[in-house]
C-alpha positions as CSV (number, residue, x, y, z in Angstrom):
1,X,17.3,15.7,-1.9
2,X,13.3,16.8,-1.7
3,X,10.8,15.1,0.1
4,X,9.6,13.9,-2.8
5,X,12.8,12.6,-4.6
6,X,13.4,10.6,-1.5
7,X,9.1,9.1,-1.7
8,X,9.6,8.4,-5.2
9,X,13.3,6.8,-4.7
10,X,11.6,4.8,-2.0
11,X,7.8,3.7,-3.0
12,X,6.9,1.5,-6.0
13,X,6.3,4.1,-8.9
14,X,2.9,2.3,-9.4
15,X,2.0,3.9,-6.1
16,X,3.2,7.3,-6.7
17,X,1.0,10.5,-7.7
18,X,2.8,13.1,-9.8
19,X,5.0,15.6,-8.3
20,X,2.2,18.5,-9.6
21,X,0.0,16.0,-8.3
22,X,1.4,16.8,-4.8
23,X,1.4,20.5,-5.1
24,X,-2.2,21.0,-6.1
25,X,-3.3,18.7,-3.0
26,X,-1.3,21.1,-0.6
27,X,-2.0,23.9,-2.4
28,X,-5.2,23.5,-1.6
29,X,-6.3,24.2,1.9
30,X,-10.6,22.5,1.2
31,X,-8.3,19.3,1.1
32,X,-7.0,19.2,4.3
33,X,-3.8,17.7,3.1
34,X,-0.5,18.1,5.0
35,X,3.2,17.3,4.9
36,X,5.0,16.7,8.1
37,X,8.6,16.5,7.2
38,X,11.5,16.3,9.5
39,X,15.3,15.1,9.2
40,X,14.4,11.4,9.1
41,X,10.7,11.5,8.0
42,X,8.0,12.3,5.6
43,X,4.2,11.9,6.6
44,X,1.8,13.3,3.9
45,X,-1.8,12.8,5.2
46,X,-5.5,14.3,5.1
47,X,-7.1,15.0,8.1
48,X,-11.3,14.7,7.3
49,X,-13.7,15.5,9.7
50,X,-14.6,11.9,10.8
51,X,-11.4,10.6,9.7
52,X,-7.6,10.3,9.1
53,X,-6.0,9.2,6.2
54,X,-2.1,8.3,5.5
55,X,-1.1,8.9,2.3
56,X,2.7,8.2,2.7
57,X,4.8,7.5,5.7
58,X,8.4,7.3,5.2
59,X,11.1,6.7,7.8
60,X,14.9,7.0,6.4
61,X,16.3,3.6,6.5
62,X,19.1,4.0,9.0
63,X,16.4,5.0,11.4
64,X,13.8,3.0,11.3
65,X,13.2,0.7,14.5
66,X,14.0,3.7,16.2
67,X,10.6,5.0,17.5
68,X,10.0,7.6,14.7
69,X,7.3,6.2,13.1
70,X,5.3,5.2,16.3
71,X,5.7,8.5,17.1
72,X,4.5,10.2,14.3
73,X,0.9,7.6,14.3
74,X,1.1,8.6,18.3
75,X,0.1,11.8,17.5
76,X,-2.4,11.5,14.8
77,X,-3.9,8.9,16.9
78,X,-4.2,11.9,19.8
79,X,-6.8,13.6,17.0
80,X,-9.1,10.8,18.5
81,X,-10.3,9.7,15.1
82,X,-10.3,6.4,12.8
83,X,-7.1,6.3,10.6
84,X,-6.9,5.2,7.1
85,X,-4.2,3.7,5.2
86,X,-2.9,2.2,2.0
87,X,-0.5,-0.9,1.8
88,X,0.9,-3.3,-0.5
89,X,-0.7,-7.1,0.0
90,X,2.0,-9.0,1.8
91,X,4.9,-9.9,-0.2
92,X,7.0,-12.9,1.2
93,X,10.1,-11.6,-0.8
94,X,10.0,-8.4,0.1
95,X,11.1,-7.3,3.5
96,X,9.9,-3.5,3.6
97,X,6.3,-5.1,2.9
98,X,6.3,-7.8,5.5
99,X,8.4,-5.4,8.2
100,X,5.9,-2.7,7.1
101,X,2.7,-5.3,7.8
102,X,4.6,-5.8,11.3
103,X,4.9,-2.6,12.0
104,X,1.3,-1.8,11.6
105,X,-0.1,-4.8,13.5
106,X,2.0,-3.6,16.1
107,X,0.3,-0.2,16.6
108,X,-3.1,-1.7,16.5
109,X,-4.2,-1.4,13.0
110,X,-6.6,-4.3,11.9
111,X,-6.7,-5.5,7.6
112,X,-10.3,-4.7,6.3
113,X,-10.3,-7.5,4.6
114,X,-13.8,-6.7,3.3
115,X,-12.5,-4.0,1.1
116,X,-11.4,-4.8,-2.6
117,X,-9.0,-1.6,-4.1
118,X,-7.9,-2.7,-7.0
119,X,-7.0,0.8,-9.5
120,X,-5.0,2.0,-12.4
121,X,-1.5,4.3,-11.4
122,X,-2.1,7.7,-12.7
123,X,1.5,7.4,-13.4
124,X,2.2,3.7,-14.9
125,X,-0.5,2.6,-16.3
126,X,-0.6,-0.6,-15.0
127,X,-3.3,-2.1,-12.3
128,X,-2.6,-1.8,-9.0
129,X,-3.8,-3.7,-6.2
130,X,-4.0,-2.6,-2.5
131,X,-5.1,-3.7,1.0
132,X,-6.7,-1.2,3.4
133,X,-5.3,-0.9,7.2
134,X,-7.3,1.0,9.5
135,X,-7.0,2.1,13.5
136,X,-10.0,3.6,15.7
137,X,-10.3,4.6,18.9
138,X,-14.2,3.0,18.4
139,X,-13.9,-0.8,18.4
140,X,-17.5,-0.7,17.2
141,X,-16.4,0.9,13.8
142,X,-17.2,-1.2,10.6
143,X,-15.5,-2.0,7.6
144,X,-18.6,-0.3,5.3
145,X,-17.4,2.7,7.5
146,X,-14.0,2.1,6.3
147,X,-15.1,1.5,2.4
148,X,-16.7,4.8,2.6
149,X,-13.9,7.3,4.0
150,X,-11.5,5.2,1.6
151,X,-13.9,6.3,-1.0
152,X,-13.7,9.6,-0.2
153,X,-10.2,9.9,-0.2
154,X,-10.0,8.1,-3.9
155,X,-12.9,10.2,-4.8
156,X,-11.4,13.7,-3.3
157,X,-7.5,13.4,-3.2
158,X,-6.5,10.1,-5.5
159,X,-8.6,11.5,-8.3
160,X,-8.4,15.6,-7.8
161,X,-7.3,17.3,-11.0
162,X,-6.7,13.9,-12.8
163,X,-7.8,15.2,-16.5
164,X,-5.5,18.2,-16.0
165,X,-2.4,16.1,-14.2
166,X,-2.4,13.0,-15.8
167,X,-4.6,14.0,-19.3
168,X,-7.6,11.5,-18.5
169,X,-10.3,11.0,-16.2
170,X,-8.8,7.9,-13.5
171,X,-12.0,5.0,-13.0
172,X,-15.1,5.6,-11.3
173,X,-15.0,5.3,-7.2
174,X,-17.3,2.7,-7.1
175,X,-15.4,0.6,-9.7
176,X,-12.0,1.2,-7.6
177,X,-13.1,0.5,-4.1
178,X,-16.1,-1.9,-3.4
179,X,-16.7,-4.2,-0.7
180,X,-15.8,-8.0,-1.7
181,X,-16.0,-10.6,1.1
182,X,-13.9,-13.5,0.1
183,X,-10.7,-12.1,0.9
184,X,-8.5,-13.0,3.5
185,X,-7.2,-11.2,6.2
186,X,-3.2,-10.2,5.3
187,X,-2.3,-9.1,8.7
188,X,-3.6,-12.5,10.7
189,X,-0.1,-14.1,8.8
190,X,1.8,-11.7,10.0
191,X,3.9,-12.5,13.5
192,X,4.3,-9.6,15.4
């Protein structure tokens, strides 16, 4: 099975990019995007010059609890720089969401709640809406810092080659990811 049958088996299709999608971003060395797979993981991320961000993290099932993950953000977190990720808003009835809120909390990623991502899947159609998780080794960084490397990532990687991949042009950045303060803070439910 490929790395990216077993993302797409595994994360909601609404979340995916295309599979060409992939291959331009790594094809492309100006992106900084990189795949570190192993036997029991897949971590696709872009490493920016004042940031990091996590596209996908994926642990095999049968393994997870077993240090892998923690290990792979150990070692981006050795880069020294913020990282940036992308999660579903907690899901009581889901279990991979809440377990993957936990997990998260537990490395020391904070919710910033500030930012509203709400976007159309390349690939469904349908809206999506997601909730921001960051980590930095500055305590002092701010969620408009935040909003802003998040919009580079939609602007630079989400959006890259959409007419050509996905035959339309996706929304504008600042339609996508703005900052919107009455939302609450997902991870503050979440008992670690």
């Amino acid at each position: 099975m490929t790395w990216y049958t077993k993302l797409k088996d595994y994360f909601p299709q609404d979340e995916m990019k295309s599979k060409e999608h992939f291959e331009a971003l790594l094809s492309n060395e100006s992106k900084g995007y990189y795949i570190d797979e192993g036997k029991n993981h897949i971590l696709l991320y872009a490493e920016r010059d004042k940031f990091i961000f996590i596209d996908y993290l994926y642990v095999i099932g049968n393994v997870r609890g077993s240090g892998i993950g923690k290990k792979l953000l150990d070692e981006l977190k050795l880069k020294g720089k913020p990282i940036f990720l992308e999660v579903e808003p907690a899901n009581e009835t889901e279990e991979d969401t809440q377990r993957r809120l936990k997990f998260y909390k537990r490395e020391g990623f904070k919710h910033a709640s500030s930012v509203h991502y709400k976007k159309t899947s390349p690939v469904t159609d349908e809206e999506v809406e997601l909730e921001i998780l960051y980590w930095s080794p500055d305590p002092a960084l701010m969620e408009q810092d935040v909003l802003k490397g998040m919009q580079d990532v939609y602007r630079e990687l989400h959006t890259y080659k959409d007419e050509e991949l996905y035959g339309r042009s996706l929304e504008p950045t600042e339609q996508v990811l703005k900052i919107h303060v009455d939302k609450t803070n997902i991870l503050e439910e979440i008992k670690s």
